[in-house]
Steps between C-alpha positions, in 0.01 A plus 500: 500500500429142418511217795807401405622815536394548830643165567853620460406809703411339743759188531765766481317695817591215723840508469524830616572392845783251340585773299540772760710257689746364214551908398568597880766171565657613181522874603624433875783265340658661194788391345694713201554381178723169436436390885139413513579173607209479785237658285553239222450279793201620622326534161656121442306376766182625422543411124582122625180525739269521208661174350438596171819647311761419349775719734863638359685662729821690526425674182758799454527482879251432689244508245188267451308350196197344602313317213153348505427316143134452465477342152619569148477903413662836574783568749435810689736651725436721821803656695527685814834622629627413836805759613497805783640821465844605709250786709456536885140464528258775687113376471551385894231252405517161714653309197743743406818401393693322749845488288658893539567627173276260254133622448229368286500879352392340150200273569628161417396360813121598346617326171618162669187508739282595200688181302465245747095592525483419133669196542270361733222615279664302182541178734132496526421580158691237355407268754148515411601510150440875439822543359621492106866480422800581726577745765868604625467718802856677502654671822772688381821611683659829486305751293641807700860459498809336294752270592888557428430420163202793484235250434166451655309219553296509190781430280654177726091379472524539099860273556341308678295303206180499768291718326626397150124320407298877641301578202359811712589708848310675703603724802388776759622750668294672816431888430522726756400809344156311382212420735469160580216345247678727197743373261754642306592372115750576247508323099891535433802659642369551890834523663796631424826371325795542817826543443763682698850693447789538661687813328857583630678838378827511553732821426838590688449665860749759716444822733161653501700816491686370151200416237686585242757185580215218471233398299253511741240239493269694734451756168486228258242344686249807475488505181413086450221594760352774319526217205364232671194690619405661167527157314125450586356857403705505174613133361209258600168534339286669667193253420723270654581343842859540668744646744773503657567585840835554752491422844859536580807720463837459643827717475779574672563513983642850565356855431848630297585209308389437190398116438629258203208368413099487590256212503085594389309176490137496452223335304310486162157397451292432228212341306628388172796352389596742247496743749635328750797471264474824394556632801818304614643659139392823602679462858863392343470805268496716813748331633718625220492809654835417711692380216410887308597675857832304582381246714446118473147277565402137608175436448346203577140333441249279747245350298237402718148383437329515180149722478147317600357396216067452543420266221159656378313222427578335849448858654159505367409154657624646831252772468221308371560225847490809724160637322369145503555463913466859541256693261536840690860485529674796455794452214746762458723457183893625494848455498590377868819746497846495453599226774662188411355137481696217428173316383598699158763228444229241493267703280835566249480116459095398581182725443385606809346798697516624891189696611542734818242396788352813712616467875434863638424556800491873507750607681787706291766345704386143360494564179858522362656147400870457652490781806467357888149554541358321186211317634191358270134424559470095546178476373626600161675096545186296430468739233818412320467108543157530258648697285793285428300165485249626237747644315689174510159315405390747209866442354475164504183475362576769193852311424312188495216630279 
């Protein structure tokens, strides 16, 4: 590793303290998606601190845009999401959660932190003329949840015209089930397509004792499940990625009565559109299976977030900046799962790529993302801020070139 390399280590070390501190405030105070009003205020007055950027605020909420134009070149994005989870915390650490209910379960109080540490690192840089081109540093509101319209904040951000000039995007998310100094990468698809379904049968109900009067729904139903669950073993590709998955059935208040209708609702994930459309077909076939047995169906459709989409080229400069800081470190390649990430609505429209950052600490009751004990390793922080500012700096310097 080169002295400049080191450099970077090294400048990125001595924010840990900072860094530590800006992650813990965010974790003791978190607030759910669409009200992070006081976290947009925090990160605002840190941003203004630096006297440096260019702020927009109120971005799809309470989002921020924080630009820093160094000269004539490349405009490289860098986003971190902001929102808690609705979970009742149980680390009992001394900056747990003090809001019942709302948890950092999802690391975006390590994102922010992580964010703000590479701000300050770009505020030197271009103060001492280090840096080519233009920055936007984007804190982004609601990536976990909808509003009443089912949107997340990615898509208000796109509205927004803020990011309309990012040429490139680059994000993180901290990795649990990694070690802290290992990565995780994925070229491509890297998380999943999510959409969700509300399916209603409805039939004609009457006396448990008098089946033969109705057309029981309860009946109809087993046969769209048995439908439903062999759509994946027998209609998808198997070389392919998808599935669909229910996770709730209603029908019917008293043991002898037979109900009018039932409600399934559930979700379907997926990697590529054509199966992600494929699949949605597949479902509404099933669903036919009331009108052949004498009943009736609703079915209706949530699309949600698009899949992840790594850009390979930009995917490859993230793992060339972490070999470059880090020769030994340890990069494990594949798909980060079937979880959502609203981020894929920014990488429909602008090529971009999210790397997962190792946080283990070693303890099986840390490692799962959105439970009550999720906890990460905060020395895996520093890690992320280098990571993200000579990323930024290698794209900038390959666009330009």
């Amino acid at each position: 590793m080169n002295l400049e390399n080191e450099e970077l280590v090294q400048r990125s070390k001595e924010l840990k303290n900072s860094l530590i501190a800006w992650r813990r405030h965010f974790h003791k105070y978190p607030e759910l998606s669409f009200r992070e009003r006081r976290t947009s205020d925090f990160i605002l007055n840190i941003l203004n601190s630096l006297g440096v950027f260019e702020i927009e605020r109120n971005i799809g909420g309470y989002g921020i845009v924080a630009t820093i134009r160094a000269s004539k070149g490349p405009v490289i994005g860098i986003r971190a999401d902001m929102d808690a989870l609705p979970i009742q915390e149980e680390t009992e650490e001394d900056y747990q959660s003090v809001h019942p209910y709302v948890m950092h379960a999802c690391g975006h109080d390590a994102h922010m932190a992580i964010l703000l540490g590479v701000a300050h690192l770009i505020a030197e840089d271009a103060k001492a003329g280090r840096l080519k081109g233009t920055i936007k540093l984007i804190f982004q509101p609601a990536e976990e949840n909808g509003d009443e319209t089912g949107l997340t904040g990615a898509p208000y951000l796109l509205q927004s015209g803020a990011i309309d000039d990012v040429e490139q995007i680059i994000a993180l998310h901290v990795c649990p089930w990694r070690k802290t100094g290992e990565l995780q990468i994925n070229r491509g698809p890297s998380m999943a397509n999510i959409d969700n379904f509300s399916l209603t049968i409805k039939g004609e109900g009457g006396h448990g004792g008098y089946p033969q009067q109705t057309k029981d729904p309860v009946w109809i139903t087993s046969f769209i499940l048995q439908g439903i669950y062999s759509l994946i073993s027998r209609k998808v590709n198997p070389m392919e990625v998808g599935t669909i998955s229910i996770g709730h059935i209603h029908g019917g208040s008293a043991f002898n009565v037979i109900p009018e209708e039932v409600k399934i609702s559930g979700t379907i994930r997926s990697y590529r559109p054509h199966i992600r459309k494929q699949l949605i077909n597949e479902l509404r076939g099933v669903a036919e299976i009331a009108n052949t047995l004498g009943g009736e169906y609703d079915l209706e459709i949530e699309y949600g977030e698009p899949a992840l989409f790594n850009d390979h080229w930009i995917t490859n400069v993230l793992v060339d900046s972490a070999y470059k800081l880090y020769p030994k470190m340890n990069i494990h390649e594949g798909p980060f799962g079937m979880g959502g990430e609203d981020l894929g609505h920014i990488t429909e429209k602008i090529p971009g790529a999210m790397f997962f950052l190792g946080c283990g600490k070693n303890s099986k009751n840390d490692a799962v993302l959105h439970t009550p004990t999720f906890n990460l390793d905060e020395e895996a922080l520093p890690i992320g801020v280098s990571l993200l500012m000579e990323c930024a700096h290698q794209l900038m310097q390959r666009k330009e070139n």
